[in-house]
C-alpha positions as CSV (number, residue, x, y, z in Angstrom):
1,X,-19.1,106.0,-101.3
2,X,-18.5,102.6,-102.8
3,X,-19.5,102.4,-106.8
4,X,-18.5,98.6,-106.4
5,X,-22.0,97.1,-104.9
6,X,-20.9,93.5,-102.5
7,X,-23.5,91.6,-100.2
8,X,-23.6,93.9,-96.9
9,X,-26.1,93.0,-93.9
10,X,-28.9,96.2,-94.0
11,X,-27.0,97.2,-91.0
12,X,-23.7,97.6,-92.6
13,X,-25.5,99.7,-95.2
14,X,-26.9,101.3,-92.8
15,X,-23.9,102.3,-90.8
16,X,-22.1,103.0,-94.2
17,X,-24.7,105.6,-95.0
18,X,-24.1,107.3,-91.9
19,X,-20.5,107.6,-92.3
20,X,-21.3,109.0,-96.5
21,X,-23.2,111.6,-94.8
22,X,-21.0,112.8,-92.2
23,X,-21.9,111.7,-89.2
24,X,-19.4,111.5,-86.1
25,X,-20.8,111.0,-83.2
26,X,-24.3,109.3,-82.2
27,X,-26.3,109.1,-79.3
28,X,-28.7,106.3,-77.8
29,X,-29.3,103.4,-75.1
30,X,-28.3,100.0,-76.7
31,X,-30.9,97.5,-77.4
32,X,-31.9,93.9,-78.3
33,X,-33.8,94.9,-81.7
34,X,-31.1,97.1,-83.5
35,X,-27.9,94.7,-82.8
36,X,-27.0,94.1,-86.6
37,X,-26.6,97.9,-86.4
38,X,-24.7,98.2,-83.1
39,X,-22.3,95.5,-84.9
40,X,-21.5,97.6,-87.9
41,X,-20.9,100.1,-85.5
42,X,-18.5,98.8,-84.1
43,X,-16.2,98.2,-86.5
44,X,-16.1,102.0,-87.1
45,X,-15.9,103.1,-83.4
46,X,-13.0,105.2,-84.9
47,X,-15.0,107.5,-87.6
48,X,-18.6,107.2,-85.6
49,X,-18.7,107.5,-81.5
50,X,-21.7,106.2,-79.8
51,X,-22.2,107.9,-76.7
52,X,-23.9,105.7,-74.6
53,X,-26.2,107.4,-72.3
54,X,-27.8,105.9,-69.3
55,X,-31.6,106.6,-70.9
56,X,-33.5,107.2,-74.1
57,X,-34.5,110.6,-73.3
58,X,-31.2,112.0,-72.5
59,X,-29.8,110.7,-75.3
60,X,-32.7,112.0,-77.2
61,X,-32.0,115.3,-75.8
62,X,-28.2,115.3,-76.4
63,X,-28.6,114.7,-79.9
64,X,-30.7,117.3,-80.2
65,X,-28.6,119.8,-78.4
66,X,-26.1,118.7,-81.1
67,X,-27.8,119.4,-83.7
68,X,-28.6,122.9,-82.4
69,X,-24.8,123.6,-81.9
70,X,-23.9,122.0,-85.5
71,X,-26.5,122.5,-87.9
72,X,-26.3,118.7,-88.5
73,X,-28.6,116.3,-87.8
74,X,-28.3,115.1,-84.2
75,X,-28.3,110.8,-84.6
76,X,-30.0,109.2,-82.0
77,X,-30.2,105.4,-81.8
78,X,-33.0,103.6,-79.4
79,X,-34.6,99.9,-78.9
80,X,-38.7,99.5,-79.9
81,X,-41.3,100.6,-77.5
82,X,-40.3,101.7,-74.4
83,X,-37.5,103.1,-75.7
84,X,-39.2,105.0,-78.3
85,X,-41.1,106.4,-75.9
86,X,-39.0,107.8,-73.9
87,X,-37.1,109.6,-76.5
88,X,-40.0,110.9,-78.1
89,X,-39.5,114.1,-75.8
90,X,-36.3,114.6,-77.9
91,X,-38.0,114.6,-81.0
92,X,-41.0,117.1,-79.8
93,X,-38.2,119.6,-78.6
94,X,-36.5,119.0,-82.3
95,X,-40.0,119.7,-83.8
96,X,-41.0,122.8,-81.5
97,X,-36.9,124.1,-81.7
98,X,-37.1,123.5,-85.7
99,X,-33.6,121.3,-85.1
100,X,-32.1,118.7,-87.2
101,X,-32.3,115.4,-85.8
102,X,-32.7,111.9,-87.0
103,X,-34.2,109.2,-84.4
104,X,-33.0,105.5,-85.3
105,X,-35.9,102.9,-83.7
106,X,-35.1,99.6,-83.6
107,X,-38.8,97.5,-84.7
108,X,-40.1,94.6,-84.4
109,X,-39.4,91.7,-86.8
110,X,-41.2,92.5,-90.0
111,X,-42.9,88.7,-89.6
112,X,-44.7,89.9,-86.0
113,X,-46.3,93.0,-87.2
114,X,-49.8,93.7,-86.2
115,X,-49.8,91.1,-83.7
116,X,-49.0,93.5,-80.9
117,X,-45.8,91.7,-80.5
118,X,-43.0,92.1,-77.6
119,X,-43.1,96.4,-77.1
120,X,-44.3,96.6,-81.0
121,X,-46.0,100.3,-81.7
122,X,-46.6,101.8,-85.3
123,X,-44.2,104.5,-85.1
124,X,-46.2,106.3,-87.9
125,X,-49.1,106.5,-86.2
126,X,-47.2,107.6,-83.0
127,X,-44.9,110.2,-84.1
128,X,-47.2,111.7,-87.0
129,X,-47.6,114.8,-86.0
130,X,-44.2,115.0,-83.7
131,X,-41.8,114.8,-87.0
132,X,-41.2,115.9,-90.0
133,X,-41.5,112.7,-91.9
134,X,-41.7,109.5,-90.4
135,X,-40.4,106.4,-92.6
136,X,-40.3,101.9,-91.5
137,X,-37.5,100.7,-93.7
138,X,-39.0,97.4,-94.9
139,X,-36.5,96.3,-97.8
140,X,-32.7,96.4,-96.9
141,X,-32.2,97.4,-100.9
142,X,-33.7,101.1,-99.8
143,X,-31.7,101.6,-97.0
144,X,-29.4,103.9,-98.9
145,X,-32.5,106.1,-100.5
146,X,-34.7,106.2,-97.3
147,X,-31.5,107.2,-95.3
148,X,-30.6,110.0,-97.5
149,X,-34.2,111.2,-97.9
150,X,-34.4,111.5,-94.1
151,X,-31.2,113.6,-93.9
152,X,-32.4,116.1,-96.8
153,X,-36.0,116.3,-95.0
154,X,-34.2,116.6,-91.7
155,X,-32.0,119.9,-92.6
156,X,-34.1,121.5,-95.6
157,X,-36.7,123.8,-95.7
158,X,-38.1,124.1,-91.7
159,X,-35.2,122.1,-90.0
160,X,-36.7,119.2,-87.9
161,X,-37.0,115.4,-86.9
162,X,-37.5,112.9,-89.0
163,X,-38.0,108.8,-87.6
164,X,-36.9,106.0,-88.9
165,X,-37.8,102.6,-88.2
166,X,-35.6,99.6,-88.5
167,X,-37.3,96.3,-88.5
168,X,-34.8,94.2,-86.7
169,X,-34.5,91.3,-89.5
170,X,-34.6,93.5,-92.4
171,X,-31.0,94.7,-90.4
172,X,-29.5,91.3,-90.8
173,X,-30.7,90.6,-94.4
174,X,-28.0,90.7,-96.9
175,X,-28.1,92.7,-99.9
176,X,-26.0,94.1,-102.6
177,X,-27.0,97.7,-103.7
178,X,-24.9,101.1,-104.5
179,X,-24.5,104.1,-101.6
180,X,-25.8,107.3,-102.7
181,X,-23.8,110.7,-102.1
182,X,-23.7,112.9,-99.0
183,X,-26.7,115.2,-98.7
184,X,-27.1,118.3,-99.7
185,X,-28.7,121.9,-98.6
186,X,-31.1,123.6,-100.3
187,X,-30.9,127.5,-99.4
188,X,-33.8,129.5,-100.2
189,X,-33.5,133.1,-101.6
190,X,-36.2,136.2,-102.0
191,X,-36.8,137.6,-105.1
192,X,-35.8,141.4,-106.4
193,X,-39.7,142.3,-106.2
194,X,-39.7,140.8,-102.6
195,X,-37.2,143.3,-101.9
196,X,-38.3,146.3,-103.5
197,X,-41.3,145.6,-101.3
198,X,-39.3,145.7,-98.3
199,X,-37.2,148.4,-99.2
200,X,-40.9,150.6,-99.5
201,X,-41.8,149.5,-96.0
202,X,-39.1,150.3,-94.1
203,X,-38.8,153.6,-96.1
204,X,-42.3,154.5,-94.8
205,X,-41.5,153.4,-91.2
206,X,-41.0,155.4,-87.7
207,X,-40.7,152.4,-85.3
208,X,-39.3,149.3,-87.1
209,X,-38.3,146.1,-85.3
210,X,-37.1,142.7,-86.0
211,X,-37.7,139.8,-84.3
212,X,-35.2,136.4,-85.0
213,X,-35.5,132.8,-84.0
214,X,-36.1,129.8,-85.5
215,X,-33.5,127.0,-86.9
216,X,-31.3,126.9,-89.6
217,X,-28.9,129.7,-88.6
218,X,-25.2,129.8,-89.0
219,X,-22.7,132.0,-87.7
220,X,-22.8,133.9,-91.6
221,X,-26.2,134.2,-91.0
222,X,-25.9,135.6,-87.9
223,X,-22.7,137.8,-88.8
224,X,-25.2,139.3,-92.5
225,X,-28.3,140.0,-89.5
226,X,-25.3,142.0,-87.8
227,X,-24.3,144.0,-91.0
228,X,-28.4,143.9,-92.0
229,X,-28.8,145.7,-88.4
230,X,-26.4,148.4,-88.8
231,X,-27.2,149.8,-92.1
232,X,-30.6,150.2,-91.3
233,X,-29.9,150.9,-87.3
234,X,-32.7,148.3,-86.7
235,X,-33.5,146.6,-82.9
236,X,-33.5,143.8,-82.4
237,X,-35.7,141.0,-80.5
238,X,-34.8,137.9,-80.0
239,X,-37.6,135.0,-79.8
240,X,-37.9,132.4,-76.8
241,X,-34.5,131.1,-76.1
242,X,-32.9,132.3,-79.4
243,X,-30.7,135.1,-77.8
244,X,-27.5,133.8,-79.1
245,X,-28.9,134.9,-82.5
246,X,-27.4,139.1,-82.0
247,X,-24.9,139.6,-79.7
248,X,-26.6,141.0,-76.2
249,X,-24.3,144.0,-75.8
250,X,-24.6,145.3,-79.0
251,X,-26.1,149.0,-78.9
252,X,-29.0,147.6,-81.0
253,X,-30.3,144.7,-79.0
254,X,-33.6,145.5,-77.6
255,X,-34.1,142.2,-75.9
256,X,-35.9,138.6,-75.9
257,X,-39.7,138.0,-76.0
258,X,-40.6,135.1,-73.8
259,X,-40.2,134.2,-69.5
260,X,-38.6,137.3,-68.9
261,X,-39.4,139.6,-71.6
262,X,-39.0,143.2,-70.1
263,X,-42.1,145.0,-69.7
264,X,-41.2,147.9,-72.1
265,X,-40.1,145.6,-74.7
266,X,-43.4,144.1,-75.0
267,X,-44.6,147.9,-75.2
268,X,-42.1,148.3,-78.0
269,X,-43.5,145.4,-80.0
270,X,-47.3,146.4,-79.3
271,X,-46.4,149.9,-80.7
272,X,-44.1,149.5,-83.6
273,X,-45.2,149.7,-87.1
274,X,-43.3,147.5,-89.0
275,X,-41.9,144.2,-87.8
276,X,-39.9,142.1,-89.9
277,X,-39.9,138.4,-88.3
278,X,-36.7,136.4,-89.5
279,X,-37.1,133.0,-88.9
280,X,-39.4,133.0,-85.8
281,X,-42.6,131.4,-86.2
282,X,-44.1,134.1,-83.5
283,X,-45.6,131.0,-81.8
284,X,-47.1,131.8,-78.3
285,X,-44.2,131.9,-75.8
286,X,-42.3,134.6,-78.3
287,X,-45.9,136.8,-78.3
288,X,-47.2,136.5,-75.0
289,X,-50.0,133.9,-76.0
290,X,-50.9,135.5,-79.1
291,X,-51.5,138.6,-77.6
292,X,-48.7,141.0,-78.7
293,X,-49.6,140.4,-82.5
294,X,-53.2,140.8,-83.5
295,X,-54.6,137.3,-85.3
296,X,-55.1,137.0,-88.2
297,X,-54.5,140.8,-89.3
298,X,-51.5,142.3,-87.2
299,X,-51.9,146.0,-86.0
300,X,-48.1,146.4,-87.3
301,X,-47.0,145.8,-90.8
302,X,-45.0,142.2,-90.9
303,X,-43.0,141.0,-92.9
304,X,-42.6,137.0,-92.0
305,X,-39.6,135.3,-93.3
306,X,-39.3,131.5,-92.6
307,X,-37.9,128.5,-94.4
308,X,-41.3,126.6,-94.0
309,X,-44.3,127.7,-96.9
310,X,-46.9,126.1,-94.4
311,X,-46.1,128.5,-91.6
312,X,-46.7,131.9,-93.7
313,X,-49.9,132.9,-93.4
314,X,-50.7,129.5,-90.9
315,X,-51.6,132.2,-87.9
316,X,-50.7,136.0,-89.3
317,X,-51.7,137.4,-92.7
318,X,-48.2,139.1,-93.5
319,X,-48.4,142.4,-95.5
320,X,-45.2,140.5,-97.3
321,X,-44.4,137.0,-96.8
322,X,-41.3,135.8,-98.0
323,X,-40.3,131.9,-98.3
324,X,-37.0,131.4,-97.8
325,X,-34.1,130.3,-95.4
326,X,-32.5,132.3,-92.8
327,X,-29.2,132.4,-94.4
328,X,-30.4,132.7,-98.0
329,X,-32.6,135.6,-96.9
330,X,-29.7,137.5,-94.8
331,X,-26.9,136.7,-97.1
332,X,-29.2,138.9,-99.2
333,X,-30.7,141.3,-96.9
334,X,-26.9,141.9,-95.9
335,X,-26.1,143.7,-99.0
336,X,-29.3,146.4,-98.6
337,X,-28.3,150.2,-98.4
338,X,-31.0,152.6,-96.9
339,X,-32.0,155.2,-99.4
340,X,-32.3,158.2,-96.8
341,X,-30.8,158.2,-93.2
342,X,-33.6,156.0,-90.8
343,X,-35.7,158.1,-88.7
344,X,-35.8,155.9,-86.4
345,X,-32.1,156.2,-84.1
346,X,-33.5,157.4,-81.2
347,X,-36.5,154.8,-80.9
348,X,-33.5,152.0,-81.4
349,X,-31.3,153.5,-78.7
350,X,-34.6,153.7,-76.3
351,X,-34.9,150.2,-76.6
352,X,-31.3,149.2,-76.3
353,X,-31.7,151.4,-72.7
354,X,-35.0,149.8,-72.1
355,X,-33.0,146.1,-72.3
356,X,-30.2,147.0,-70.0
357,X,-32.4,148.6,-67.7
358,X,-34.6,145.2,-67.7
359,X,-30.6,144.2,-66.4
360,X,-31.1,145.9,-63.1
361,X,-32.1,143.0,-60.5
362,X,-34.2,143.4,-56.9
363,X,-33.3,141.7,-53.8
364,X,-35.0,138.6,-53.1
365,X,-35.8,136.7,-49.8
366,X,-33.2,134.8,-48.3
367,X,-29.3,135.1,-48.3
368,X,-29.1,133.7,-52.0
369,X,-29.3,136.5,-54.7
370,X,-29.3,135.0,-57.4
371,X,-29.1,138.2,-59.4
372,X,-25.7,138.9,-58.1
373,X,-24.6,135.4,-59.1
374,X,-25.7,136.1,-62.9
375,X,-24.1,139.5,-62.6
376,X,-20.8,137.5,-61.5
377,X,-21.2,135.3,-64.8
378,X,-21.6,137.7,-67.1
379,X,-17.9,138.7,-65.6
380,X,-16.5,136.0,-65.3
381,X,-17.4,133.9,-68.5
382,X,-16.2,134.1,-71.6
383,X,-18.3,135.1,-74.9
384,X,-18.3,131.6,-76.1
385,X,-19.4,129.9,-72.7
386,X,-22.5,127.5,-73.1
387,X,-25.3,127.9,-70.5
388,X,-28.0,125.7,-71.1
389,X,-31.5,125.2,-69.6
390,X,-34.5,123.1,-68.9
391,X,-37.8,124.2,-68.0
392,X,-39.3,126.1,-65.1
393,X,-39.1,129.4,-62.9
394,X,-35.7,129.1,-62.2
395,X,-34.4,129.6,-66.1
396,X,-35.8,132.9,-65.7
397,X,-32.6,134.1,-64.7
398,X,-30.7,133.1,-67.1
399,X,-32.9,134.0,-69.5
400,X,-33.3,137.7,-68.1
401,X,-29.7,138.4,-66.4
402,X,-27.0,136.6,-68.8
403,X,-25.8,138.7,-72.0
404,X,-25.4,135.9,-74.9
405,X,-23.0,137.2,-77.0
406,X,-21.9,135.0,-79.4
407,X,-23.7,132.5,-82.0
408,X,-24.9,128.6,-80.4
409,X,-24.3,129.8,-76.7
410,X,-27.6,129.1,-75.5
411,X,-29.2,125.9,-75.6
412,X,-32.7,125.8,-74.3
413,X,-36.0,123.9,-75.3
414,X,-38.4,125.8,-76.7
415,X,-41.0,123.5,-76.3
416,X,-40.6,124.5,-72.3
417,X,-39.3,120.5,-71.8
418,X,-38.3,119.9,-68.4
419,X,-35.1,117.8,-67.9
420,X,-33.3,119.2,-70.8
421,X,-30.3,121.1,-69.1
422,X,-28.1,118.3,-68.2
423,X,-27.9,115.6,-71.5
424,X,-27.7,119.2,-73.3
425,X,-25.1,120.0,-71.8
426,X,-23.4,117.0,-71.6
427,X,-23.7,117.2,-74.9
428,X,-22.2,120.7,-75.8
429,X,-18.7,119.7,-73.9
430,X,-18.1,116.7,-75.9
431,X,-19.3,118.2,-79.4
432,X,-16.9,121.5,-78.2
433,X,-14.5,120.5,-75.3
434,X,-12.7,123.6,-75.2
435,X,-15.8,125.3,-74.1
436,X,-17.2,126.1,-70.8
437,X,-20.4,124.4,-70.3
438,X,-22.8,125.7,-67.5
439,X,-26.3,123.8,-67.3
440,X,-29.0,125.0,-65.3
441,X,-31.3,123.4,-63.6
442,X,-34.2,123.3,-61.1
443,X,-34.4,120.5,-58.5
444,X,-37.1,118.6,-60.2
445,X,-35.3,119.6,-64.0
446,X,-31.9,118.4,-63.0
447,X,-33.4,115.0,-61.8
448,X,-35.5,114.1,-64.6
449,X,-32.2,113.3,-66.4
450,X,-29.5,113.8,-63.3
451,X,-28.6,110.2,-64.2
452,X,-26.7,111.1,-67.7
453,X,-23.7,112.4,-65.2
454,X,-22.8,109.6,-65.2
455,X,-22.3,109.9,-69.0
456,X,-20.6,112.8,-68.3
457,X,-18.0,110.9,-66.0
458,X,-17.8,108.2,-68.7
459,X,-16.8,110.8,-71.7
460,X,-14.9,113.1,-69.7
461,X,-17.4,115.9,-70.2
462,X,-17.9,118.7,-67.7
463,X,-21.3,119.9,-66.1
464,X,-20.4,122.9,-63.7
465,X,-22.9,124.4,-62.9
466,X,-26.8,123.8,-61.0
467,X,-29.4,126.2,-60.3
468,X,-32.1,124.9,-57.4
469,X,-35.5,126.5,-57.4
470,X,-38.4,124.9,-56.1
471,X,-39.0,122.8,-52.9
472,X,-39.2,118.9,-53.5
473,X,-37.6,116.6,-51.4
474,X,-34.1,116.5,-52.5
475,X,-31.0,114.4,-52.0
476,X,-27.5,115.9,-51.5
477,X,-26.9,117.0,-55.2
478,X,-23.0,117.5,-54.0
479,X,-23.2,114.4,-52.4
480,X,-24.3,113.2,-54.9
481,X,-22.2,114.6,-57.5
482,X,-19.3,112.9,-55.5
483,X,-20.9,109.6,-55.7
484,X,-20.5,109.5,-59.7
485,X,-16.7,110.6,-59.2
486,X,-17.4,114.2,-60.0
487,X,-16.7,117.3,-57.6
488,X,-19.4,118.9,-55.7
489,X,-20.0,122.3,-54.0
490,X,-23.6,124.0,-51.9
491,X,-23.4,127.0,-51.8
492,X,-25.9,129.0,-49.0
493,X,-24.7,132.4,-49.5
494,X,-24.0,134.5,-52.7
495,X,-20.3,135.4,-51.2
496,X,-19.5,131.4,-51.7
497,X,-20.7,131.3,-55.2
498,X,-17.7,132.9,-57.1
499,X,-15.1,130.6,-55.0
500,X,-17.0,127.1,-55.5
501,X,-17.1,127.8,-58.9
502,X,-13.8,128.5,-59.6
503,X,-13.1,125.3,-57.1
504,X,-15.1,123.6,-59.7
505,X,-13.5,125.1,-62.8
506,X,-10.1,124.2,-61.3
507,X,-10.8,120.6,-60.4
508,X,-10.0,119.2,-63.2
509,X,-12.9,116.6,-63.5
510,X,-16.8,117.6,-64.0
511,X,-18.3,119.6,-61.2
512,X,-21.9,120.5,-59.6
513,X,-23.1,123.4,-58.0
514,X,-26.2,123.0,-55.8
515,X,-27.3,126.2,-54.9
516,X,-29.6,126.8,-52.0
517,X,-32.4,129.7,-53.2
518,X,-35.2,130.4,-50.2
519,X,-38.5,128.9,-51.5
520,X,-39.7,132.6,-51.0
521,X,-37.7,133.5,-53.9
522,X,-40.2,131.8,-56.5
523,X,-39.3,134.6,-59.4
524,X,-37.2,137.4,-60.1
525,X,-40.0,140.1,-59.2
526,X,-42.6,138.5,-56.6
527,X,-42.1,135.8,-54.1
528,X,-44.0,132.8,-53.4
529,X,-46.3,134.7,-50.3
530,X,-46.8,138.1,-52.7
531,X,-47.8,135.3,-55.5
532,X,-49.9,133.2,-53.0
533,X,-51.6,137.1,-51.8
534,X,-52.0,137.9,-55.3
535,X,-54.4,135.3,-56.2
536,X,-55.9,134.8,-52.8
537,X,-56.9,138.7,-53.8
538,X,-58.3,137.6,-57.0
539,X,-60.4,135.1,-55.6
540,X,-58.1,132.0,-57.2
């Protein structure tokens, strides 16, 4: 941080600000309107790398899939208009995931506004309700204020996006003003009453259960829910794609609530008495729209822990709401001693039973089974392995037949956003590149954003692995593959799965699996003719 203010173009301070508050790595699509930033840098290419990405919503998508594995904000750098609206699908996934992220837009010159100049659109308006706070930086002077108030909005209290706007000539202005310190976090904590609360509840319980999600964990987080879990022998449910949150195999996991929530888990959840959410809004994937939890008075006793105020009491009327963060809360809740022996062992070792159970998987149609492939991973990969997703039928199964068991493993969106798997993954292996990195993806998913291998080529990252599930006409994804200097496998038949992927795992360069599922094989329990009976019988 310089005390020693000298005349700086606003984007030198900008880029200067960036560097005081740790940022190492950025993502976006260069453009015309943000050059004075792009100048500055590059003159720091060695303590900030901009990963150029081949479109805005990839790079959107990577910096938020960075700042789901970090905890920092993900940076994302895109031209005005069109470019702003193509990574606004980023920033809805970093709202809906509760994710730290920070979207750079390059604006119009601050002498064209409101003349609906060259791509100009008033981001405020746009991205209102999509971000946490959106700012337009008109004076260079406040460059160091404004940046700094975006990272503390982006990380503290519900994690999120926040938008900033850079008016193209208020970049090049020159100014002479002071840095401000890194950010900070702000934990939040319960107080002794809030406790003594909870202590009564569970001491009154039979069928407890906790349900986790949300952003703002860390691995001490997650390592307190651990010790939080086993002195009370609690289950516990994970929320939509927030299984890397307990590890999978552990004797009390009951499961996740969401695509491929087992049947008796849901059962579970209607039927327990108490449920203590940690950090989970209980938004309408994670309840089975809205119907597992009664609105606005729940049939069970909850107890709603979140970082946000707003959100308590938004949908449920908690019995004890509690404001605080996820690790502030745990590193708390860690600490707890039951007063008697729970009652409840055997109703947590049902559910753990009920989970691996929900394990088992039926033969589908055609000579793919996809449920021996998943059984292969869970083998094969190690407990650190990334598997990411996008949207659509086919992340079922690795939703309902992959065993998470370590903290940041998954990375899916939330906000059910197709095209996600790839950039996400792209991003993972260069964030982490001793990791593997499998992305999943359905035909229409993976080419959404299939061009960003070609970022993955460019930065050395690796993308092993492709999941195919509905009909569209397709090119050779191996072909394909090939074409951007990458190694490519099909595989037809669940025997030639375990071989191409070692093949790929071996190669030494990025590598893409296309696997081959029979369109009959729509989901993990029906296919697409039972489906097709099924409403044909109910008259749809």
């Amino acid at each position: 941080m310089k005390n020693e203010t000298s005349k700086r173009s606003g984007g030198q301070v900008l880029v200067d600000a960036l560097r005081i508050h740790g940022v190492e790595r950025v993502f976006g699509v260069p453009g015309e309107s943000y050059l004075a930033a792009l100048d500055a840098l590059h003159d720091v290419e060695d303590a900030i790398e901009f990963i150029v990405c081949r479109q805005e919503g990839g790079a959107a998508y990577m910096a938020e899939a960075y700042g789901k594995m970090t905890g920092k904000p993900g940076i994302c750098f895109v031209t005005r208009g069109p470019g702003a609206t193509n990574a606004s699908v980023g920033v809805h996934t970093a709202f809906q995931d509760s994710t730290p992220m920070i979207l750079f837009i390059g604006q119009v010159a601050r002498d064209q506004m409101e003349r609906e100049a060259f791509q100009e659109i008033d981001y405020r308006r746009m991205f209102g309700q999509m971000a946490k706070w959106v700012v337009e930086i008109e004076d260079a002077a406040r460059i160091p204020e404004l940046t700094s108030q975006a990272f503390h909005r982006a990380v503290n209290g519900r994690p999120g996006p926040v938008v900033v706007a850079l008016p193209e000539d208020m970049l090049t202005d020159m100014v002479d003003v002071a840095d401000t310190p890194p950010y900070k976090r702000v934990e939040g904590f319960a107080g002794p009453p809030q406790f003594e609360e909870l202590l009564g509840l569970l001491s009154e319980a039979k069928r407890p259960m906790v349900v986790v999600g949300g952003g703002g964990w860390t691995q001490q987080a997650v390592t307190d829910l651990k010790a939080f879990s086993e002195a009370f022998g609690l289950p516990i449910a994970a929320s939509f794609r927030c299984q890397d949150l307990f590890d999978n195999t552990h004797e009390n996991y009951a499961g996740d609530l969401g695509l491929a929530a087992g049947p008796k888990l849901i059962r579970h959840v209607k039927d327990c008495d108490l449920l203590i959410s940690i950090g989970a809004r209980l938004g309408e994937m994670t309840t089975g729209a809205y119907t597992l939890i009664d609105i606005p008075v729940p049939r069970q006793l909850l107890v709603h822990i979140h970082p946000g105020a707003e959100e308590l009491g938004r949908v449920y009327h908690a019995r004890l709401p509690i404001n605080a963060s996820v690790a502030g809360f745990l590193s708390q809740a860690a600490k707890l001693k039951p007063a008697a022996a729970p009652v409840w062992k055997d109703w947590t070792r049902t559910a753990h039973a009920d989970y691996l159970e929900n394990l088992e998987h039926p033969e589908v149609p055609g000579p793919v089974q996809m449920g021996d492939i998943m059984e292969w991973l869970r083998g094969h990969l190690k407990p650190d392995a990334i598997l990411t997703t996008g949207a659509g039928n086919y992340s079922a199964w690795a939703h309902r037949f992959y065993q998470y068991r370590t903290f940041r493993t998954q990375l899916g969106p939330t906000n059910g956003s197709m095209g996600y798997g790839v950039p996400a993954a792209i991003a993972a292996k260069i964030t982490d590149p001793a990791r593997t990195v499998v992305a999943f993806a359905g035909d229409g998913c993976f080419l959404m954003n299939g061009q960003e291998l070609a970022t993955a080529m460019q930065y050395d990252a690796e993308y092993p692995g492709r999941v195919s599930g509905t009909r569209l006409t397709n090119p050779d994804f191996a072909s394909l593959a090939r074409s951007y200097g990458l190694h490519g496998e099909t595989v037809e038949k669940t025997e030639d799965f375990a071989g191409a992927f070692q093949r790929c795992e071996t190669s030494g360069k990025p590598g893409l699996i296309e696997i081959r599922i029979d369109p009959e094989a729509l989901t993990p329990k029906m296919s697409l003719t039972q489906i097709r009976d099924q409403a044909i019988a109910q008259g749809k």
